[in-house]
C-alpha positions as a Markdown table, in Angstrom:
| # | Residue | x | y | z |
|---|---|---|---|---|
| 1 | Unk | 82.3 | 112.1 | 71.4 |
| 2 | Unk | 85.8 | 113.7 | 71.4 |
| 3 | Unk | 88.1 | 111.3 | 69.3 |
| 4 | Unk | 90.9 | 112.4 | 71.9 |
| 5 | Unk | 90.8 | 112.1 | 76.0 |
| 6 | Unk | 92.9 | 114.3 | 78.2 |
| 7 | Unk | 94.6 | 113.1 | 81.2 |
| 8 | Unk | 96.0 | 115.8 | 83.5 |
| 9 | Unk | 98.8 | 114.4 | 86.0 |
| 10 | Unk | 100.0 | 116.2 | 88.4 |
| 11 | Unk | 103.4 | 116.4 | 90.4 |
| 12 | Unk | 103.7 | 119.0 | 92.6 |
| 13 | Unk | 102.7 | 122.6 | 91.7 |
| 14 | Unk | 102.9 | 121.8 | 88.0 |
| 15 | Unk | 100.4 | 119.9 | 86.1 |
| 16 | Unk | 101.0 | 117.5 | 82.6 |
| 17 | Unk | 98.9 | 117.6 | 80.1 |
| 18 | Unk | 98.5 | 114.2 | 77.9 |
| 19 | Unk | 96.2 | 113.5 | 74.7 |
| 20 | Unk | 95.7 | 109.9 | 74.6 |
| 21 | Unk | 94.1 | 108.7 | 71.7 |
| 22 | Unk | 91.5 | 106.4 | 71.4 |
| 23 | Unk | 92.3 | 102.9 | 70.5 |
| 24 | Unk | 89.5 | 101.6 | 67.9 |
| 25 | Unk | 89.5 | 97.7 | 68.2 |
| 26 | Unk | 87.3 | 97.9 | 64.9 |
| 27 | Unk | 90.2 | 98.9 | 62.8 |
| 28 | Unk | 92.7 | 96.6 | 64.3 |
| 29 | Unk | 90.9 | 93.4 | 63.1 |
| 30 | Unk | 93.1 | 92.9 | 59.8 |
| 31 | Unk | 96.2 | 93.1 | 61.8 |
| 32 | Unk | 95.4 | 90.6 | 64.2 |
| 33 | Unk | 94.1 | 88.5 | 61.5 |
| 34 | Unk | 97.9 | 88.1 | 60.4 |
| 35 | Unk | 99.4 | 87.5 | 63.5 |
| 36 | Unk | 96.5 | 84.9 | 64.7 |
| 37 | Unk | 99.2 | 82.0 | 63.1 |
| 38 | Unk | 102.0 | 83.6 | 64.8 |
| 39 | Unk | 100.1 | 83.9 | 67.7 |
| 40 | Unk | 98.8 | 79.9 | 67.8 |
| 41 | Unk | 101.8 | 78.6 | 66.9 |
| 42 | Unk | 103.7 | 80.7 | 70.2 |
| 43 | Unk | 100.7 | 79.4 | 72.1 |
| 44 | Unk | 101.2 | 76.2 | 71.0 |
| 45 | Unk | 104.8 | 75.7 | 71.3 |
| 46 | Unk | 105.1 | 78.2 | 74.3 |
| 47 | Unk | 102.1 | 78.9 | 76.3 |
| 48 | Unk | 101.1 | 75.5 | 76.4 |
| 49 | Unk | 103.5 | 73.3 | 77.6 |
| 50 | Unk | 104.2 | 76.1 | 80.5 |
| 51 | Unk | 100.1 | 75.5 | 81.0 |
| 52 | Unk | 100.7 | 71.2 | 80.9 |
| 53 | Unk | 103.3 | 71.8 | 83.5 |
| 54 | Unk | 101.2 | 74.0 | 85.4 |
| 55 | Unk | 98.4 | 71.3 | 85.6 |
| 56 | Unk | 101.0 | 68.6 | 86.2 |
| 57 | Unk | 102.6 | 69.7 | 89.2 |
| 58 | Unk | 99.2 | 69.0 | 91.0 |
| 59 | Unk | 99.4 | 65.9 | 89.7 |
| 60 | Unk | 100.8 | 62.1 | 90.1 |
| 61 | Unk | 102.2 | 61.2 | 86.5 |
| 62 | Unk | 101.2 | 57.4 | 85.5 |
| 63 | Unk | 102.6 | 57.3 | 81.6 |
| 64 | Unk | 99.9 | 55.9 | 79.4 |
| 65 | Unk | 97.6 | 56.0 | 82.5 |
| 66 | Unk | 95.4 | 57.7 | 84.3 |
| 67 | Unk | 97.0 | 60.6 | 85.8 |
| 68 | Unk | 96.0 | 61.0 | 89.6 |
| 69 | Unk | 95.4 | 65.0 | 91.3 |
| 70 | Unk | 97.4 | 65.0 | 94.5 |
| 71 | Unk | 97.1 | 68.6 | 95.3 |
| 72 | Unk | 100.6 | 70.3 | 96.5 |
| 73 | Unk | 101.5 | 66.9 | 97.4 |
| 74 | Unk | 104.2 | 67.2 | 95.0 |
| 75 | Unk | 105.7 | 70.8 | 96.1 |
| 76 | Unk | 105.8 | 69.5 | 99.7 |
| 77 | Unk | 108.0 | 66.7 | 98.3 |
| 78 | Unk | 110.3 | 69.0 | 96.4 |
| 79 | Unk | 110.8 | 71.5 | 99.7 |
| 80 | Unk | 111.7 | 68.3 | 101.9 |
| 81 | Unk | 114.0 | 66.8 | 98.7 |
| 82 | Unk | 117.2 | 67.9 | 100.3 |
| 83 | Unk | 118.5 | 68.4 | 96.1 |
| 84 | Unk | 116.2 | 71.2 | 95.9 |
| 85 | Unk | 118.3 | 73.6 | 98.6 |
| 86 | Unk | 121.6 | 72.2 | 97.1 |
| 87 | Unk | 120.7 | 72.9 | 94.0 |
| 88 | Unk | 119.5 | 76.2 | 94.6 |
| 89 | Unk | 122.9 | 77.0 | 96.8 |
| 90 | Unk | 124.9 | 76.2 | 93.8 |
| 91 | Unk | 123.0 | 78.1 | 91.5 |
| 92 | Unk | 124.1 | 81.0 | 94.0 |
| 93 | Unk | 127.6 | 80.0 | 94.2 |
| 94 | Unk | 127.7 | 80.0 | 89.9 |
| 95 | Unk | 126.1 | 83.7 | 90.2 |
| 96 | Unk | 128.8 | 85.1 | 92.5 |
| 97 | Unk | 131.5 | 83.4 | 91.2 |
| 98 | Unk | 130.0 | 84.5 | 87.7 |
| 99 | Unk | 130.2 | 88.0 | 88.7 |
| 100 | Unk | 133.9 | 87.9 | 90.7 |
| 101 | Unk | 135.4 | 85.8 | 87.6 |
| 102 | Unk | 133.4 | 86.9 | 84.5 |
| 103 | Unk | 131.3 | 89.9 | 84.8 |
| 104 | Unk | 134.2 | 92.2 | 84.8 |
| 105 | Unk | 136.2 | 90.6 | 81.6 |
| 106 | Unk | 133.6 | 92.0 | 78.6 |
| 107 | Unk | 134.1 | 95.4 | 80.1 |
| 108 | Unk | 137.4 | 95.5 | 80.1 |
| 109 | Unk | 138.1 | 94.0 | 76.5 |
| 110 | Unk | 135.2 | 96.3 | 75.3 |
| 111 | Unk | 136.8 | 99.3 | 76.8 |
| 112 | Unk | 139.9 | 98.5 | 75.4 |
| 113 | Unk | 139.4 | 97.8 | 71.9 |
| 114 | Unk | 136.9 | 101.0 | 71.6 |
| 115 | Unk | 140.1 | 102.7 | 73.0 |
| 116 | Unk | 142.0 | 101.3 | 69.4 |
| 117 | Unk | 143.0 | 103.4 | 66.9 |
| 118 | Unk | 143.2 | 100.3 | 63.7 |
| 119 | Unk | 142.1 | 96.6 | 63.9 |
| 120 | Unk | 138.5 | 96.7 | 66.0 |
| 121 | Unk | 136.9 | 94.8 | 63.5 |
| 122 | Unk | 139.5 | 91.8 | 63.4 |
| 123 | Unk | 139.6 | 92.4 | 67.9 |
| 124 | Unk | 136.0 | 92.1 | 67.4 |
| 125 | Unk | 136.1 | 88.9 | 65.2 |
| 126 | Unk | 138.5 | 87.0 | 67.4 |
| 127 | Unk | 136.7 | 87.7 | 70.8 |
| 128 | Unk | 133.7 | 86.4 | 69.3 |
| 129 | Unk | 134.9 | 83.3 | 67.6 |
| 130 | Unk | 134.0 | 81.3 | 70.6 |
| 131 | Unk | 130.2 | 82.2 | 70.4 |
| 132 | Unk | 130.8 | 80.3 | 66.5 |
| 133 | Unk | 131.9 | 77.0 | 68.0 |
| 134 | Unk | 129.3 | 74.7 | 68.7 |
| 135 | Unk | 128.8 | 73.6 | 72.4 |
| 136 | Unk | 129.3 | 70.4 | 73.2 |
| 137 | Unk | 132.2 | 70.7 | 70.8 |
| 138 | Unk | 134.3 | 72.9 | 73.1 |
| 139 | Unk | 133.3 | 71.4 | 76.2 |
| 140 | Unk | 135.0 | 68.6 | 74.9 |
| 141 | Unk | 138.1 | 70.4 | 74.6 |
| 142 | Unk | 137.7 | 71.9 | 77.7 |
| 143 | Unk | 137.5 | 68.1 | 79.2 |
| 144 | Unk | 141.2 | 67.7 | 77.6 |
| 145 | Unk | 142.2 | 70.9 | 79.1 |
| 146 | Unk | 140.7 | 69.6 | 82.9 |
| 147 | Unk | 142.2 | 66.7 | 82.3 |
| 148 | Unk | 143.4 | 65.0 | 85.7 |
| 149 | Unk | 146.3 | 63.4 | 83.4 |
| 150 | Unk | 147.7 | 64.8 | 80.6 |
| 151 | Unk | 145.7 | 67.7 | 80.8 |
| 152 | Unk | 146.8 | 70.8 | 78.9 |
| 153 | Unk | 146.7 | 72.8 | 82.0 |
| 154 | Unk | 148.1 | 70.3 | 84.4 |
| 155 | Unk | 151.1 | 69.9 | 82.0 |
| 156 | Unk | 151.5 | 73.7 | 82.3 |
| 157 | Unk | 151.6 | 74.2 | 86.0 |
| 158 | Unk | 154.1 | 70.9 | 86.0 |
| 159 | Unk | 156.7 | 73.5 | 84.3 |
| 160 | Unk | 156.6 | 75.3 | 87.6 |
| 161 | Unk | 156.6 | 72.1 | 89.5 |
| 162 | Unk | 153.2 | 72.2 | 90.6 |
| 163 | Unk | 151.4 | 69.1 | 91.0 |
| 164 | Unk | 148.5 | 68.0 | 88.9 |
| 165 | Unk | 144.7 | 69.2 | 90.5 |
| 166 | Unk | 141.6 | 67.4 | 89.6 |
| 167 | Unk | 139.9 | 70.0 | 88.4 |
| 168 | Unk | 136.1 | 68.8 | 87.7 |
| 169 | Unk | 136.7 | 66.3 | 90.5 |
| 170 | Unk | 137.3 | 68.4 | 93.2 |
| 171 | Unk | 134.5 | 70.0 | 95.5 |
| 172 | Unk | 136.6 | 73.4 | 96.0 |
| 173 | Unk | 137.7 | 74.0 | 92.2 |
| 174 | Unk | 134.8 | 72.4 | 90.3 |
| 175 | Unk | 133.0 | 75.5 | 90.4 |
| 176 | Unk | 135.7 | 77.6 | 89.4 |
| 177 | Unk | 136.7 | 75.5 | 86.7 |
| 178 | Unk | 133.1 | 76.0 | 85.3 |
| 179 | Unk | 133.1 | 79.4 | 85.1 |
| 180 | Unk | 135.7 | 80.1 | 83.2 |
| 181 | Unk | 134.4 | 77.8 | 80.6 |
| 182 | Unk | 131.4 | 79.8 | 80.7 |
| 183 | Unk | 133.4 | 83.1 | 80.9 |
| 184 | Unk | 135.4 | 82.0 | 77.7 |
| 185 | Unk | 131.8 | 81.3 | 75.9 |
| 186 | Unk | 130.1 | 84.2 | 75.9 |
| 187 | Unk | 132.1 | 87.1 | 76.8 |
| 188 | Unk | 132.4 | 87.9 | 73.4 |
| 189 | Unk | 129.0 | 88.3 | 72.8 |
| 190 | Unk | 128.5 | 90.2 | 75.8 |
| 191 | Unk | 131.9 | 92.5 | 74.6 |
| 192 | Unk | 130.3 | 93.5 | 71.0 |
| 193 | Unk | 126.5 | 94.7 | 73.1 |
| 194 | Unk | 128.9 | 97.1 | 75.5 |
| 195 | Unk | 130.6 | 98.0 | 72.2 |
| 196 | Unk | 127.5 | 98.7 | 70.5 |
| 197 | Unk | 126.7 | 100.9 | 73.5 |
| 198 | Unk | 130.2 | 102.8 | 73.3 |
| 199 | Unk | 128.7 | 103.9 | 69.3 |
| 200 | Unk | 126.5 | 106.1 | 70.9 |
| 201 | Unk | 128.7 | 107.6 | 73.0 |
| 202 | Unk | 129.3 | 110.9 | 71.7 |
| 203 | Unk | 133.3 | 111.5 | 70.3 |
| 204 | Unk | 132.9 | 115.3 | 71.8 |
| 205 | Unk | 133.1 | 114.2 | 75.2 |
| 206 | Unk | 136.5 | 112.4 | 74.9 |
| 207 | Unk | 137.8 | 115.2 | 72.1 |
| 208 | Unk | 136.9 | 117.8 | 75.0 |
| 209 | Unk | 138.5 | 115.8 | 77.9 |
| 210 | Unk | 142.0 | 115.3 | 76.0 |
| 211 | Unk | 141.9 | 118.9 | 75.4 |
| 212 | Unk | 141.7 | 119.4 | 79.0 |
| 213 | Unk | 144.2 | 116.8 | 79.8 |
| 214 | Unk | 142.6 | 114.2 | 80.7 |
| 215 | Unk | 144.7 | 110.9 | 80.6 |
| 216 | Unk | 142.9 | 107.4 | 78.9 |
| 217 | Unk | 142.5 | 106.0 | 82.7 |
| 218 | Unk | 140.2 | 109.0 | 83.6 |
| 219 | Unk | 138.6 | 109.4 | 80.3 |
| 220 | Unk | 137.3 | 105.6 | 81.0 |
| 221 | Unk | 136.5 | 106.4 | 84.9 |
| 222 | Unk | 134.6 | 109.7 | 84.3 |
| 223 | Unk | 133.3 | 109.2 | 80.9 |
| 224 | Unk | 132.8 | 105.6 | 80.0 |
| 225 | Unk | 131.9 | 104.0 | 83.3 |
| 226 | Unk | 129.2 | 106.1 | 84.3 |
| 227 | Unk | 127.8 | 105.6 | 80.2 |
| 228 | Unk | 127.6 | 102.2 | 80.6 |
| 229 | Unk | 126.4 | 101.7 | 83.9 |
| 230 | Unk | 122.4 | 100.7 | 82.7 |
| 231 | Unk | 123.8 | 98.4 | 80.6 |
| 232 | Unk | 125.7 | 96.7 | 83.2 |
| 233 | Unk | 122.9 | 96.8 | 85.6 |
| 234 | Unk | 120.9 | 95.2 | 82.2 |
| 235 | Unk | 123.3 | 92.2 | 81.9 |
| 236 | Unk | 123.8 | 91.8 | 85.2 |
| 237 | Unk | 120.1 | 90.6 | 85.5 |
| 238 | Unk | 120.7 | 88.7 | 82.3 |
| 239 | Unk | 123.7 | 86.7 | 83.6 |
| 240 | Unk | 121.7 | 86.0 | 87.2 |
| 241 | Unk | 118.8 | 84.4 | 84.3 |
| 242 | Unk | 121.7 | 82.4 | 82.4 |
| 243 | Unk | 123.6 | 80.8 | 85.1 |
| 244 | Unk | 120.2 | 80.2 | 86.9 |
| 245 | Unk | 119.1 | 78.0 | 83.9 |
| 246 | Unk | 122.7 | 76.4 | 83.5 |
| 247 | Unk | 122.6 | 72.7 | 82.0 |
| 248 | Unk | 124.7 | 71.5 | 80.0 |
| 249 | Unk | 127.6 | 72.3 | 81.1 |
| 250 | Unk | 127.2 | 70.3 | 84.4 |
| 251 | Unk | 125.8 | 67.8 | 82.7 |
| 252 | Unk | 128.3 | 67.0 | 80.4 |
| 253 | Unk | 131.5 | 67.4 | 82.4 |
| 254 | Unk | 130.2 | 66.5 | 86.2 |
| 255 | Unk | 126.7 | 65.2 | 85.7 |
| 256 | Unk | 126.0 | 67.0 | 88.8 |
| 257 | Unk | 128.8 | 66.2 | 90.7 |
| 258 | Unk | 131.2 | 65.3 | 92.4 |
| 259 | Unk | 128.5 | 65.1 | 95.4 |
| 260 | Unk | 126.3 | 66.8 | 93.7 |
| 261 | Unk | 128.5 | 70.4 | 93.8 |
| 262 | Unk | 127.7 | 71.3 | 90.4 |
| 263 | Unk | 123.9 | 70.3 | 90.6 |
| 264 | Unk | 121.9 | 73.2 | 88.8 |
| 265 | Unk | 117.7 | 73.4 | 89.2 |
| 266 | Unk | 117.5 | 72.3 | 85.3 |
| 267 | Unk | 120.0 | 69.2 | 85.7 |
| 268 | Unk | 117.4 | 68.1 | 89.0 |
| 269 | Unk | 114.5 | 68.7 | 86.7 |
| 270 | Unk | 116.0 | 66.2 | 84.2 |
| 271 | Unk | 116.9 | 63.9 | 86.6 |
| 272 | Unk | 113.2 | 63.3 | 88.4 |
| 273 | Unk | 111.3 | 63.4 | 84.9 |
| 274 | Unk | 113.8 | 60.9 | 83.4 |
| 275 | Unk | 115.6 | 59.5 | 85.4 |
| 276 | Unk | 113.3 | 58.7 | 88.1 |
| 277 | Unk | 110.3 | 58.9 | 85.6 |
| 278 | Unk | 108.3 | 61.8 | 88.3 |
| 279 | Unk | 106.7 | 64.2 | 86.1 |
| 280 | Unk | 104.8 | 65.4 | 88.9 |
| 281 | Unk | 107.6 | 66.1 | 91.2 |
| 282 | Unk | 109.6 | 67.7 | 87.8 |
| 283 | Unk | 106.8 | 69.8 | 86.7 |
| 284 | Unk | 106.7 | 71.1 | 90.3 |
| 285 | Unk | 110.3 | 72.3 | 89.8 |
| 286 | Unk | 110.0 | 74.1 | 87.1 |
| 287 | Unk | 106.7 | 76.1 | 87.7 |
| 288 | Unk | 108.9 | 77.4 | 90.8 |
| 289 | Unk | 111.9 | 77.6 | 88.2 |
| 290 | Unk | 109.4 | 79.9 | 85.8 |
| 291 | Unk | 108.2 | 82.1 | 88.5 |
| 292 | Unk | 112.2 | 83.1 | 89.7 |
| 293 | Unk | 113.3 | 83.3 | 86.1 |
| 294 | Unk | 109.7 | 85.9 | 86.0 |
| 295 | Unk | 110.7 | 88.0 | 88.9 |
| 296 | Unk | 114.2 | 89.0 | 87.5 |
| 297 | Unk | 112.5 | 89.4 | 84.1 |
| 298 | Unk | 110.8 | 91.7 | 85.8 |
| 299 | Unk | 113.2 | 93.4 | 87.5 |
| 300 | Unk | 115.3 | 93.6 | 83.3 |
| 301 | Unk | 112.3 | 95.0 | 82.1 |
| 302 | Unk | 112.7 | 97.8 | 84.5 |
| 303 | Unk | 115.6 | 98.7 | 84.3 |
| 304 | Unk | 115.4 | 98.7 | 80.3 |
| 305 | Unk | 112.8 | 100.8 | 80.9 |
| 306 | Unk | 114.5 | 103.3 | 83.1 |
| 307 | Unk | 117.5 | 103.0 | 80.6 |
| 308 | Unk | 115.3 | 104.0 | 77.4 |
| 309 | Unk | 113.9 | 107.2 | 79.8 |
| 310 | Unk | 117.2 | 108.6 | 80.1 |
| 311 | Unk | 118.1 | 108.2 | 76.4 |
């Protein structure tokens, strides 16, 4: 038997010819044998617990009891929970207030220190310093910032005679206010991958354009923008995933509030398995959680896929 199969695909009036080869399972044993502890210990730190929570959202929870199968008892309880579509709504709210206030703010720092002549590295090093500082840490800061008195930023607008706003008290600016603590996280991070992606931008291009005259502006509209465009679609996605899982920022400075404006899916799944002690109703939760968090992995996977293609 041929060692190699050929698969003609056509498109068209012309035909593509591809050899395949053969995949022999025989001579794969050995590798396999070295990532079977790999592979139990993902399974048993990953694959399982998703499979527990799987099993236990058919089920009523008794803690050191006997565990009761209710059927979708429990996701008929989470669809009439009216936490589940406020949740949900301010998960939406974080995304597009994400995009308006953050997504914009790594491409324009990236852009402009690849546009340096001297210092990148220390630019680089100071836009990622927050990414260094431990989380809870700055969210305490930013609590002294937000303060209602005596808050960094209230004493700053008093200069102009504005009066003091209760920033993670207030319905209409808690969301805000939450962004651009998640803005000032992890833009740097984001800044260094869209200047990773400006390495492989070839100098030519920009050489060629200041020859013809172009100016910086449309050297960046014509040249840059259009580079980078896959790899904003690609963080796009990966921002949607983030804010979609967001935790401890609500938790810490709102615990969900005020009135539960700042309640995420992840802070509601805490809250019925230990707060209310319904592992059930939780478990519920997150398999929906898991299969949104799938369907925009899905959609990043294409769209990495499409972005090696055109490489």
């Amino acid at each position: 038997m041929s060692k190699f199969k050929t698969l003609t695909l056509t498109r068209g009036e012309s035909s593509v010819k591809v050899r395949r080869k053969r995949i022999k399972w025989a001579e794969q044993i050995q590798a396999y044998l070295f990532l079977l502890p790999a592979i139990m210990v993902f399974g048993l730190f990953a694959w399982y617990p998703m499979l527990s929570a799987v099993i236990m959202s058919f089920q009523y929870i008794r803690l050191g009891g006997e565990s009761t199968w209710v059927g979708l008892d429990n996701y008929a309880r989470m669809l009439k929970d009216p936490t589940f579509s406020q949740s949900w709504l301010n998960s939406l709210q974080f995304a597009l207030l994400s995009i308006i206030i953050g997504f914009a703010l790594p491409i324009v720092i990236s852009i402009g220190v690849n546009e340096l002549r001297r210092f990148k590295v220390a630019f680089r090093l100071v836009f990622f310093l927050p990414n260094l500082i431990p989380v809870v840490i700055y969210l305490l800061v930013w609590r002294l910032i937000y303060a209602p008195e005596g808050g960094i930023l209230n004493s700053f607008l008093a200069l102009f005679g504005i009066e003091p706003q209760l920033w993670l008290q207030n319905p209409d600016t808690v969301k805000p206010a939450i962004i651009v603590i998640l803005t000032w996280a992890n833009f740097g991070g984001t800044m260094l991958i869209y200047l990773a992606a400006l390495q492989d931008l070839s100098a030519e291009l920009y050489e060629a354009a200041e020859i013809d005259g172009a100016t910086p502006f449309q050297r960046i509209r014509h040249i840059t923008l259009p580079y980078l465009t896959t790899t904003m679609k690609l963080l796009l996605v990966l921002q949607f995933l983030s804010v979609a899982q967001l935790f401890t920022e609500p938790f810490l400075l709102t615990s969900g509030g005020p009135a539960n404006n700042t309640l995420t899916p992840v802070l509601s799944i805490y809250r019925k398995a230990f707060a209310n002690n319904d592992f059930g109703l939780a478990s519920a939760w997150s398999v929906t959680l898991v299969f949104f968090l799938a369907a925009f992995s899905i959609i990043y996977q294409r769209l990495a896929q499409k972005g090696n293609s055109h490489e």
